[in-house]
TIFIBA-415782 format. One record per atom (N, C-alpha, C, O, CB): residue in one letter; x, y, z. Coordinates in steps of 0.001 Angstrom, whole numbers, padded with zeros to 6 digits, always signed. Last residue first. Glycine has a CB too. Layout:
! TIFIBA-415782
aXYZ/...
//
This chain:
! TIFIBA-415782
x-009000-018172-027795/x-009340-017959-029024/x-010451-017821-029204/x-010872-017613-030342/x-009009-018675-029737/x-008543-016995-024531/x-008933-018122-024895/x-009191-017492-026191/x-009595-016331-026116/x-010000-018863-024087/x-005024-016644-022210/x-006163-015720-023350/x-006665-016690-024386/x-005857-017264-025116/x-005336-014318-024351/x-004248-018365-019527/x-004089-017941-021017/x-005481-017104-021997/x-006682-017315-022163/x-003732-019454-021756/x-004056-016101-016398/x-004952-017165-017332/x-004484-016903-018960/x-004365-015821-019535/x-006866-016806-017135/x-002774-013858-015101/x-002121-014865-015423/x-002947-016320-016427/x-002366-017261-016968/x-001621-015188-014025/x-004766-011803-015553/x-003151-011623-016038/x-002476-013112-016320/x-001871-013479-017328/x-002148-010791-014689/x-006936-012770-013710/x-006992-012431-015521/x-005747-011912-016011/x-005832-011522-017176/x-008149-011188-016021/x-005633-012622-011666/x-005945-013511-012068/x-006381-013582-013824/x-006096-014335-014755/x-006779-013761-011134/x-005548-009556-011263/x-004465-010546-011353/x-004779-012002-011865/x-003907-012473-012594/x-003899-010661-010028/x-008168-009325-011321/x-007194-008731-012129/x-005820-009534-012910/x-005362-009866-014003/x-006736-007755-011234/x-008828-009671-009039/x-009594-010329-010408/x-008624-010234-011551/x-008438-011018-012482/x-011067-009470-010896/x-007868-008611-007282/x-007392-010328-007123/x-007986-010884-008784/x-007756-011903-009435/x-008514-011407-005387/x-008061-005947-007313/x-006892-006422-007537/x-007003-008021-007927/x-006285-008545-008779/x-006068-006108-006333/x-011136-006335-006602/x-010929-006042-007956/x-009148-006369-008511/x-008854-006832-009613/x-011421-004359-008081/x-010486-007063-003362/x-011566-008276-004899/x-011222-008079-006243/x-011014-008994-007041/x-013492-007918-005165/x-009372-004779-003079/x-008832-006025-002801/x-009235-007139-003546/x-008556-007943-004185/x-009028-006299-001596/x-011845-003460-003325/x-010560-002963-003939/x-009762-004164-004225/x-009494-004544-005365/x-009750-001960-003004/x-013804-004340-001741/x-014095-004696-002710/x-012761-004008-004199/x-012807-004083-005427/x-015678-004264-002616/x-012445-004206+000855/x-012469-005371+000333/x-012714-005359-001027/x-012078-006155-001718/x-013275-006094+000939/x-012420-001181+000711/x-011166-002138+000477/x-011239-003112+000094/x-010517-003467-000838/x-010494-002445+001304/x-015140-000436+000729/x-014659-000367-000305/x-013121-001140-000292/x-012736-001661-001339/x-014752+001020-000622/x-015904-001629+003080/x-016539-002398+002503/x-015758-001555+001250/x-015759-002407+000361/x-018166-002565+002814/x-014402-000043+004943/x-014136-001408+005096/x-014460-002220+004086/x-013841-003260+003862/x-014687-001873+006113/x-015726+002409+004697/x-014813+001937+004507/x-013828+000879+004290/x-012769+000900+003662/x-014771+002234+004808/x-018491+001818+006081/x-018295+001964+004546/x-016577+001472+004044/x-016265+000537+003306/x-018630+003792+004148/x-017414+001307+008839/x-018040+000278+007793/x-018046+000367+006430/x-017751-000538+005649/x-019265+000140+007973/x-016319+004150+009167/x-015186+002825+009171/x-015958+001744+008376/x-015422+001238+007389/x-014743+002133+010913/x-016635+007077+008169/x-017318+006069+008217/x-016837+004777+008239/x-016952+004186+007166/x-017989+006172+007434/x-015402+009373+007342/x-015935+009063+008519/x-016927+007708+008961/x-017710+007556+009899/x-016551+010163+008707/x-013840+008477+005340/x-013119+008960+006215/x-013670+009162+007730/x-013063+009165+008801/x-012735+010042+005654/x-015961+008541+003307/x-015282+007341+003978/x-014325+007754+005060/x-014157+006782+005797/x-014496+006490+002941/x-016961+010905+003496/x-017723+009769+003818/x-016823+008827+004766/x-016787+008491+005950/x-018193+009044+002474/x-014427+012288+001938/x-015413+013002+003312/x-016127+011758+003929/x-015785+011588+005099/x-016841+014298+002747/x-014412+010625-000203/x-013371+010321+000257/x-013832+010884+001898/x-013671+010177+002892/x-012090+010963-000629/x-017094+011435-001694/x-016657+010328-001160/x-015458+010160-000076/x-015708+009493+000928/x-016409+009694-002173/x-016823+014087-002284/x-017193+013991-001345/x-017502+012245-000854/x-018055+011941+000203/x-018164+014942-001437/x-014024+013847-004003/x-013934+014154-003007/x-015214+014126-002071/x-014872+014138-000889/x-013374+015135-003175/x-015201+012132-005965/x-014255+011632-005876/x-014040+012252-004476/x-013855+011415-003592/x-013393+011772-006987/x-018962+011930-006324/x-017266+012508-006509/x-016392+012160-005594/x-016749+011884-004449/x-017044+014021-006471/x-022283+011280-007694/x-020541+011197-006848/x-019877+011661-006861/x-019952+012305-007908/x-019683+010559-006863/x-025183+012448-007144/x-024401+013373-007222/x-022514+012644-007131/x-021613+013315-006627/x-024992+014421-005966/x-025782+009197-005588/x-026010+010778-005475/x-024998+011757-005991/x-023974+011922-005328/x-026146+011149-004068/x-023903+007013-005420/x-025370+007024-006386/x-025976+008804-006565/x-026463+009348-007556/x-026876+005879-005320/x-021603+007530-003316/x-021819+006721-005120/x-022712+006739-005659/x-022508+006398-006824/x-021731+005381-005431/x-022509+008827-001055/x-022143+009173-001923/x-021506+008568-003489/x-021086+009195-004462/x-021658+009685-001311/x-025014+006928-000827/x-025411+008243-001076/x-024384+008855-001938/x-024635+009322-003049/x-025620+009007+000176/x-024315+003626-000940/x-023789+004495-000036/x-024693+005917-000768/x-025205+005348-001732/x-021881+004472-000020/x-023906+000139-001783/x-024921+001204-001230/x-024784+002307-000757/x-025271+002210+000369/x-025510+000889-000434/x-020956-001017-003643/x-021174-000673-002175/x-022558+000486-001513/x-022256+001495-000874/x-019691-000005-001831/x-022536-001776-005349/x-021908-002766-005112/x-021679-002200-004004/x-022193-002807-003064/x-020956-003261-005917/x-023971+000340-006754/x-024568-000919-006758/x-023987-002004-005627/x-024684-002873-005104/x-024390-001440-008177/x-021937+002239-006931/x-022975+002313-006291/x-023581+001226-006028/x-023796+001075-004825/x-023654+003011-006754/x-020019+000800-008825/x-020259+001316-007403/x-020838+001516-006447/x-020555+001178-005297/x-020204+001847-007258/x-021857+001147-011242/x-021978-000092-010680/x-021183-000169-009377/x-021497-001121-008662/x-021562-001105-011644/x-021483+003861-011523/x-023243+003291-010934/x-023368+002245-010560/x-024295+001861-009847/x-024411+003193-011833/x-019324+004826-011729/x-020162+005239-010401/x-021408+004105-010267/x-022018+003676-009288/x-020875+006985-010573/x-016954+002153-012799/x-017682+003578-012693/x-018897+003461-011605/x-019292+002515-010923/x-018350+004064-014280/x-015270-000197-012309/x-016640-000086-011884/x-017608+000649-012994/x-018506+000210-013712/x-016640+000705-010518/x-012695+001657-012873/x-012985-000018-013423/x-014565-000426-013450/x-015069-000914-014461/x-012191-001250-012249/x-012615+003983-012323/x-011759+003927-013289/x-012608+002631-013635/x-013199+002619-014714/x-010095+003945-012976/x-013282+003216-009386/x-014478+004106-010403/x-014124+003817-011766/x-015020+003430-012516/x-014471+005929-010262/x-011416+002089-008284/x-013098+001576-008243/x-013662+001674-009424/x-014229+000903-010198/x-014098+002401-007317/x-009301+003890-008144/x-009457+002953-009446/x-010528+002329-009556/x-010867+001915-010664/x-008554+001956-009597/x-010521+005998-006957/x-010395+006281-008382/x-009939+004978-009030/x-010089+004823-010241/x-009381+007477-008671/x-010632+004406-004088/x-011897+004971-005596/x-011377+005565-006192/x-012142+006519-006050/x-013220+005867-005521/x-007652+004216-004127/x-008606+003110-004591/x-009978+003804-004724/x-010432+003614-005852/x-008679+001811-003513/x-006841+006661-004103/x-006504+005902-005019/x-006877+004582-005197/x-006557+003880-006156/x-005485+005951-005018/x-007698+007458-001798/x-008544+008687-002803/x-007800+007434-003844/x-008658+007270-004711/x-007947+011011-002896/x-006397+006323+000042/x-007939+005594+000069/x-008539+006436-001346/x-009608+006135-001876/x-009078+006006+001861/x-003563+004498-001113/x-004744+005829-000332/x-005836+005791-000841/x-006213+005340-001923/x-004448+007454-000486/x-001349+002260-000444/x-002232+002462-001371/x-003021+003658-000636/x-003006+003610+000594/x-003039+001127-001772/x+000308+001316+001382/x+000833+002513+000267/x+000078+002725-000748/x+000466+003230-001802/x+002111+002277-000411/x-000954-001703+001546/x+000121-000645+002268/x+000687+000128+000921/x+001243-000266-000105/x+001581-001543+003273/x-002518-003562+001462/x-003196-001911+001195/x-002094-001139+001342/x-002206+000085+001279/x-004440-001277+002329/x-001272-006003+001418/x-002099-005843-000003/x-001924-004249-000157/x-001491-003645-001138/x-003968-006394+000058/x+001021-006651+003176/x-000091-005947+003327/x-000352-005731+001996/x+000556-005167+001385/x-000015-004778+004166/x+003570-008191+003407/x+002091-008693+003182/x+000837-008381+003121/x-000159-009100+003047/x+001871-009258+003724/x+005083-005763+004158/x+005453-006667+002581/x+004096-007296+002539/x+003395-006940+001592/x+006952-008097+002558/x+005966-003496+005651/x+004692-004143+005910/x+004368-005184+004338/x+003343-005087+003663/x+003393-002732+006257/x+007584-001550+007193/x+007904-002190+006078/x+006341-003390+006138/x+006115-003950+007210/x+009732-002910+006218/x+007355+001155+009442/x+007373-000248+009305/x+007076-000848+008351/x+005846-000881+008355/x+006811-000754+009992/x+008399+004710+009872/x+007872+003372+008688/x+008048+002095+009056/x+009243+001812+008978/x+008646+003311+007286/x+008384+006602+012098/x+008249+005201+012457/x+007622+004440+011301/x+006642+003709+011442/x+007410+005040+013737/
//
């Protein structure tokens, strides 16, 4: 049952592929900073994060948006002319 979901920002994105691009862009510490959690400041990784978020809908919630923030920055710095 695929339903085609065109306006969904997250659709076909996984959750292990937005912290790795978090991290890729962030890294851990300003992660940490930005979403408070144990597993971004303690020891991180990629998998015992993903354990967290999987049980944790608030955390979770709070790394999409801030996935969703980092896409929008992005994009927006794609389309602005590049200043001399």
């Amino acid at each position: 049952m695929s339903e085609e979901q065109p306006r969904n920002p997250l659709h076909g994105v996984t959750l292990a592929m937005m912290v790795q691009a978090l991290v890729d862009h962030f890294g851990w510490a300003e992660l940490g900073r930005q979403v408070p959690v144990r597993c971004f400041t303690t020891e991180p990784s990629v998998n015992s994060s993903l354990k967290f978020l999987r049980r944790t809908p608030w955390a979770r919630e709070k790394v999409e948006s801030l996935y969703l923030f980092m896409r929008r920055e992005q994009a927006r710095q794609q389309r602005l002319p590049r200043q001399p």
